[in-house]
C-alpha angles and dihedrals in degrees: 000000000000110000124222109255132188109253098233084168124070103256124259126223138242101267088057098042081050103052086046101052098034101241148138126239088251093051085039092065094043090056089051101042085057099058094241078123098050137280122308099239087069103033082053092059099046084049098118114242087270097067098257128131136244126181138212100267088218102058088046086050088057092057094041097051087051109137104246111235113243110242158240098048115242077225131055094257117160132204127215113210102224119217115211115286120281146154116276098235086184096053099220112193090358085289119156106211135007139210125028142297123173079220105058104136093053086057089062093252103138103209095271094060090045097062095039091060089061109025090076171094109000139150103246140115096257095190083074098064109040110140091008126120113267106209122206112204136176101200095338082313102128112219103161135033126182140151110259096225090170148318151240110228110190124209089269087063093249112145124215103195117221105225132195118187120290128254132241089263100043089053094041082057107051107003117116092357145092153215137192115283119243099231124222095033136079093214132058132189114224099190141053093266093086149019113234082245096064096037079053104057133103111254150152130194102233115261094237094061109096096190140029132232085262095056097260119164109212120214123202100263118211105278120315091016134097114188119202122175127165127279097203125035112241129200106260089221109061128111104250 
């Protein structure tokens, strides 16, 4: 998580933020909804007498100078483009808040409820990515990386992944880095499996099936929602 600092250099605007990270107006102000350019407290006092914002050239500099990660996966990860943080007025699954904020915990989420609020729910086809890396990004920043281990698919078709930590590989591969961000969906595959039209898709496995293509057993889930994990580990590296 990004750690408050003290800004010993003048602000830069947001021209300026813009041309060294790459981005657009409209990306500019995600990254900075969802604290990856400093807390709001702070960005709020450098803001000019107009109302418009400036940023700690350093911490725009971190994100810039990001390694970008070399794609596509050998593996079908996907990555889930996460909006700021918010609360989920439809209370999907039962879950609090959705999206993503560097600052969770200030804003009162346990873990539990943090992941929750971006594990899930999403419109995929879920059997594709078992054992796969699921990727949280703000703009191609990554900010989470977990191992997808199942998933809970509710009647609308959305999908909330069940995660476990990720391994060595899986964080070598995406953590502290970037790539460029797939626009007009909110999922994007990172490997050679899917298209982003097909993972975008929305789709349900049908609810006779008892198993998927990757050897799943699915278990009644508690009322809209179906779970399915594996049942076989599978390396994370290898070409599907």
């Amino acid at each position: 998580m990004p750690q408050q600092a003290t800004i010993t250099e003048p602000p830069i605007g947001g021209t300026r933020a813009q041309a060294l990270l790459g981005v657009n107006p409209a990306q500019l102000n995600r990254l900075r909804e969802t604290g990856l350019l400093g807390d709001e407290d702070t960005l709020r006092a450098m803001q000019t007498e107009g109302g418009h914002w400036r940023y700690d050239e350093a911490r725009v500099r971190e994100l810039a100078t990001r390694p970008w990660v070399e794609l596509p996966s050998p593996s079908p990860d996907l990555a889930i483009h996460l909006a700021p943080l918010t609360p989920d007025p439809l209370h999907r699954g039962g879950r609090r808040y959705q999206g993503w904020h560097a600052f969770a915990p200030t804003h009162g989420l346990n873990p539990a409820e943090r992941e929750d609020a971006w594990a899930g729910w999403w419109i995929c086809r879920p059997e594709h990515y078992l054992g796969a890396t699921l990727v949280g990004d703000v703009c191609g920043f990554v900010v989470e990386v977990a191992a997808i281990r199942g998933f809970h698919l509710a009647d609308d078709g959305r999908v909330r992944f069940e995660l476990s930590r990720a391994s060595k590989q899986m964080r070598a591969r995406y953590a502290g880095r970037r790539f460029r961000a797939a626009q007009g969906a909110a999922v994007q595959p990172l490997g050679p499996t899917l298209t982003a039209t097909t993972a975008g898709a929305r789709t349900r496995t049908p609810s006779s099936s008892a198993s998927t293509t990757t050897s799943t057993t699915a278990t009644t889930a508690p009322r809209t929602a179906r779970t399915v994990t594996p049942s076989t580990s599978r390396s994370t590296g290898d070409p599907r």
